[in-house]
N, C-alpha and C positions, 0 to 999 in steps of 0.2 A: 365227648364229641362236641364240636364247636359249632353252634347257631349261625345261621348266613343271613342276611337282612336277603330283601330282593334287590335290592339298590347295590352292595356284593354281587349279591350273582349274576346279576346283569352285566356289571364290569367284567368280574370273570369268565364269562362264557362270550363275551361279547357281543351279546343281544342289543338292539335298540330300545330305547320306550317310546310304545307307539303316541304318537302325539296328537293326530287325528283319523279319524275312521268314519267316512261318508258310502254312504250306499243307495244305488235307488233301481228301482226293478224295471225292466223291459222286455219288448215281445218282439222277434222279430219278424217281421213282416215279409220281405221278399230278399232272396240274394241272387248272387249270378248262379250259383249250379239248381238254383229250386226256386219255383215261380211262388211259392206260397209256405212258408217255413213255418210260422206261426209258433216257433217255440221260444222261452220266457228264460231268461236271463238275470244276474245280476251285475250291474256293474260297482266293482268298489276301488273307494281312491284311498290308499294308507299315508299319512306322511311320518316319518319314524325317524328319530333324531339317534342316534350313536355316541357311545361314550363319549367320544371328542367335541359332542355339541351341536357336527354337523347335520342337519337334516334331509333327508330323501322322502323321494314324494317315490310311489309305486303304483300304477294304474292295474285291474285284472279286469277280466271281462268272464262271470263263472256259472254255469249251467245250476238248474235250482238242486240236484243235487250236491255238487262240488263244493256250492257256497254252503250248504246245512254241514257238510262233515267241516268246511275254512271256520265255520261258528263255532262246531263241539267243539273243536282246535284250540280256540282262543280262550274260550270258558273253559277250560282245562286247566290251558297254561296262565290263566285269569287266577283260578280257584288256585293251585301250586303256588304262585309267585304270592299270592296270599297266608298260605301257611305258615311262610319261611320266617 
């Protein structure tokens, strides 16, 4: 059975390597259907470059649960791409 680097597999499957990863927490305060929301947020910015070099930037906007499973997520496929 043949060893794949991650620098392979990422070609091959076509993945990006992320290139940057900024985050920062918010609350929000007031919207149009609700005069007082008061719930906490993450916003994160990805910029992720693709085999061919070129780079995409990705804005999310992720509730505090959504963003802890976007984190297991990535420490997963962190820890995997490490193995390889």
């Amino acid at each position: 059975m043949a060893t794949t680097t991650a620098a392979a597999a990422t070609e091959m499957i076509g993945v990006g390597q992320l290139i940057d990863f900024k985050w920062k927490l918010g609350v929000t305060a007031q919207s149009s259907e609700a005069t007082a929301t008061h719930s906490a947020y993450v916003a994160v910015h990805l910029v992720v470059q693709d085999p061919s070099g070129k780079q995409a930037t990705h804005a999310l906007e992720l509730s505090l649960p959504e963003f802890h499973s976007f984190s297991k997520q990535i420490k997963d496929a962190s820890t995997l791409l490490a193995t390889q």
